[in-house]
N, C-alpha and C positions, 0 to 999 in steps of 0.2 A: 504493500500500500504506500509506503515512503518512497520506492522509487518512483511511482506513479505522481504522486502529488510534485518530485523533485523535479521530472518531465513537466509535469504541467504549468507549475506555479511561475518560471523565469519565463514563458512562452507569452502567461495573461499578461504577466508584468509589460513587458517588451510590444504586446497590444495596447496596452494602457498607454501607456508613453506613446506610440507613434497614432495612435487616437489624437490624443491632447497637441502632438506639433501638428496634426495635419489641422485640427481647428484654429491653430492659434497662426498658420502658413493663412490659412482661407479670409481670416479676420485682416491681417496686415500686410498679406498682398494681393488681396482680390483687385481686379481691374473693376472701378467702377465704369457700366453701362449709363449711357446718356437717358434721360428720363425718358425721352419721347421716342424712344425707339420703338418700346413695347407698344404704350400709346399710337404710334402710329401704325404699326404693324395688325393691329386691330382692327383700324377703319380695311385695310387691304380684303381685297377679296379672297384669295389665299390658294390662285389658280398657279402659281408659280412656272405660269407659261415665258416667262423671257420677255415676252412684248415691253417692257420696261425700258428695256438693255442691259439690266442686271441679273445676279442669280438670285432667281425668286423673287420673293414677296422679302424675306428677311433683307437680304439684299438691298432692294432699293428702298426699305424702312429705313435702314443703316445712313445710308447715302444722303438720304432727305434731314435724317435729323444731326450728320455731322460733317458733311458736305455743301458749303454755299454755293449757291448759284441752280443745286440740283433742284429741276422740273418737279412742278406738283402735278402735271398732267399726263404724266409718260404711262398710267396706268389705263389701260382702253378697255380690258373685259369691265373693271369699276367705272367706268364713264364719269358725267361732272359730279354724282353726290359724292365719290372719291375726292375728287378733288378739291370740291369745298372741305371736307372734313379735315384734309390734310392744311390746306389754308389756312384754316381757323388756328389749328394745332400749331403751323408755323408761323404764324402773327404775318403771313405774308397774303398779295394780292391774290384772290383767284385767277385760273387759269383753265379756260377752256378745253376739253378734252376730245379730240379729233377723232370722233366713233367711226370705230374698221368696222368689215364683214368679211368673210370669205366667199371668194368665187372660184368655181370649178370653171377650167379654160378646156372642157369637150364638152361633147354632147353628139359623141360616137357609142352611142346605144345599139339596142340588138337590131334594132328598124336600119341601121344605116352600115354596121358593121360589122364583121363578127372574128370570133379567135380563131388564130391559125396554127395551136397549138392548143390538146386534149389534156390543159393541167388539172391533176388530182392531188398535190401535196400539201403542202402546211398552208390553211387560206389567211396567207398576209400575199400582199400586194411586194415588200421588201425581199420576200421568198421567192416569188419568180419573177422577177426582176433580177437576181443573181443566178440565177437558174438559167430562163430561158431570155431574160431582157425584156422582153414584154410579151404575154400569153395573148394579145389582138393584133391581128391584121395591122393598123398601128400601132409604130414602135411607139411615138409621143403620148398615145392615147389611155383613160382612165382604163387598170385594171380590176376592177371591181372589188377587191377579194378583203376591203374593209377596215387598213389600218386608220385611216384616219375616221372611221366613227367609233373605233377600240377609241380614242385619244380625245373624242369631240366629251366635255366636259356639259353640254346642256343640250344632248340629243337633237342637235339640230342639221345633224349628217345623217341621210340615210343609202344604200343601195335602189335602185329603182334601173331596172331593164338593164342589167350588168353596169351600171355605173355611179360614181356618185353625185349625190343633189344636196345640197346645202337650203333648208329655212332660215331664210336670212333674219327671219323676224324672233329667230331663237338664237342668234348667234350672237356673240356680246365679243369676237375682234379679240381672241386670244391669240391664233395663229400657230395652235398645237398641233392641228389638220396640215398646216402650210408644211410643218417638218418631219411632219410622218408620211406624204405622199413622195416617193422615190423617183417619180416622173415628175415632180415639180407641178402639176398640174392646177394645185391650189395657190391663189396668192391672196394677199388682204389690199382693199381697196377703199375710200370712204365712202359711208353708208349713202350719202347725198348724192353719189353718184349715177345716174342710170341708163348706162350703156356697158356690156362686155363685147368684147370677141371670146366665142365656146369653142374657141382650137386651138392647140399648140404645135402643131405638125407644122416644120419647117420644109417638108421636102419640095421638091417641084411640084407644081398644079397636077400635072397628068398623075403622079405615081402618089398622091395625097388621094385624089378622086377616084385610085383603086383603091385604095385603104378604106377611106372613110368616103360616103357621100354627103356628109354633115360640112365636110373638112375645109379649112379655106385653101385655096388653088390660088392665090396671088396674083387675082384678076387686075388688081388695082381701082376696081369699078367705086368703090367707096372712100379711094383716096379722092377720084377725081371728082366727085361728086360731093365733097365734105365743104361747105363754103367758106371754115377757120383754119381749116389745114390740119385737125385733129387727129388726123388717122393719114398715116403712113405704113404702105406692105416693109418689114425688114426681114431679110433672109425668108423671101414666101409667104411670110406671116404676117398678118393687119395688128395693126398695135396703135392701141390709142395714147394721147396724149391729154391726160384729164385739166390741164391744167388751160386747154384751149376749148375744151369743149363748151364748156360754159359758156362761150361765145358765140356757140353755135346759131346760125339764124333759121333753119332750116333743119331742128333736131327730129332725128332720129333716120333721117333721111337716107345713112349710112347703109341703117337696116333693113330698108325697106328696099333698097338695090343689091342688098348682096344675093349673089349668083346662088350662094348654094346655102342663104340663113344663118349662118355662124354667128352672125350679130344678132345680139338681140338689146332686146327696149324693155325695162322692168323695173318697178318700183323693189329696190334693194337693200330698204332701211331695215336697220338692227334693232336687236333686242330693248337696247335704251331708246333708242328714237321711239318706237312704238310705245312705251310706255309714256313715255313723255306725250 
């Protein structure tokens, strides 16, 4: 029984003691944390999509409360009541918050296109994509197989006729869909906006129009018919230029001449717009 207690008793002792430094290390050299960090990391909605620029929500809490000059608006799925909160919290002016959405750049569905390759394996989209490069007829084209509604944080991504479609009036401008599609096919745009191009296929017109008949073929018919010069074909592809459009005197006219529909016209407001 004495050896036992002789094992035991310098073991508790030597627990006791590194007990008492490690409180007495935590008391006089703890880093104190800025008050408003917690405080502001609270009002955050807590999607720690990146849209920020920083890592996470922690992240640009950090930034805001010990960083001058850092943006109270860079938060987009929280929109303005974000930003006001955070305002308030930093005695500073509010700041307008420039509501994204996501758009899907196909609309190479079952009606216009189909796979040229019988995939059965793992259904992500990132999986045949390393595999086969792309399981449709188009290589630029959505593969249907669902990362970016795995990733969509307020179901506003769904599959519909092998593709994806985004509810824009659910979608709150995180851009977690943007960096889980491996074709790039989603990008974020602002909500005010209402014209896309629904293709990303750069190839020539002929060998795009075997692929997809949705596709655009680089007529140029909507460059030349755009009266602010908004829309320019680059490498095959119509790409607008949102910052002209708005100038447009004859909108939507774009869409109404495309050869084969690519463009479209649609009311594209987000989840805060709508609310509001």
């Amino acid at each position: 029984m004495n050896d036992i207690l002789n094992a035991v008793i310098p073991v508790v002792i030597i627990g006791v003691i590194c007990a008492v430094v490690l409180v007495v290390a935590s008391k006089f050299m703890a880093v104190k944390e800025n008050e408003k960090i917690p405080e502001i990391r609270e009002c955050l909605p807590g999607a720690n999509c990146g849209a920020c620029g920083f890592a996470g929500c922690d992240g640009y809490a950090k930034a805001l409360a010990e960083v001058e000059g850092t943006k109270t608006n860079l938060c987009v799925p929280g929109g303005d009541s974000v930003s006001k909160k955070i305002s308030e919290i930093l005695g500073v002016e509010f700041e307008d918050v420039v509501e994204q959405v996501a758009v899907v750049h196909c609309m190479g569905d079952c009606k216009y296109t189909c796979d040229r390759v019988d995939y059965s394996g793992i259904k992500s989209c990132a999986a045949a994509k390393l595999i086969f490069g792309s399981k449709g007829e188009c290589s630029y084209g959505c593969m249907g197989l669902g990362d970016c509604v795995s990733v969509c944080p307020n179901n506003a991504i769904c599959i519909e006729n092998g593709i994806a479609h985004i509810n824009t009036k659910n979608c709150v401008g995180c851009g977690l869909c943007t960096k889980a599609c491996p074709n790039h096919l989603i990008t974020l745009m602002a909500d005010v906006e209402r014209v896309i191009v629904s293709c990303s296929n750069k190839d020539k017109g002929a060998y795009t129009r075997k692929a997809c008949k949705n596709g655009c073929i680089g007529c140029r018919k909507c460059e030349k018919v755009c009266p602010s010069g908004a829309i320019k074909v680059v490498d095959n592809l119509a790409v607008i230029d949102y910052d002209k459009c708005p100038d447009c005197d004859d909108f939507g006219v774009c869409a109404t001449e495309c050869t084969t529909g690519c463009i479209s016209v649609a009311d594209f407001s987000g989840l805060h717009r709508v609310k509001n």
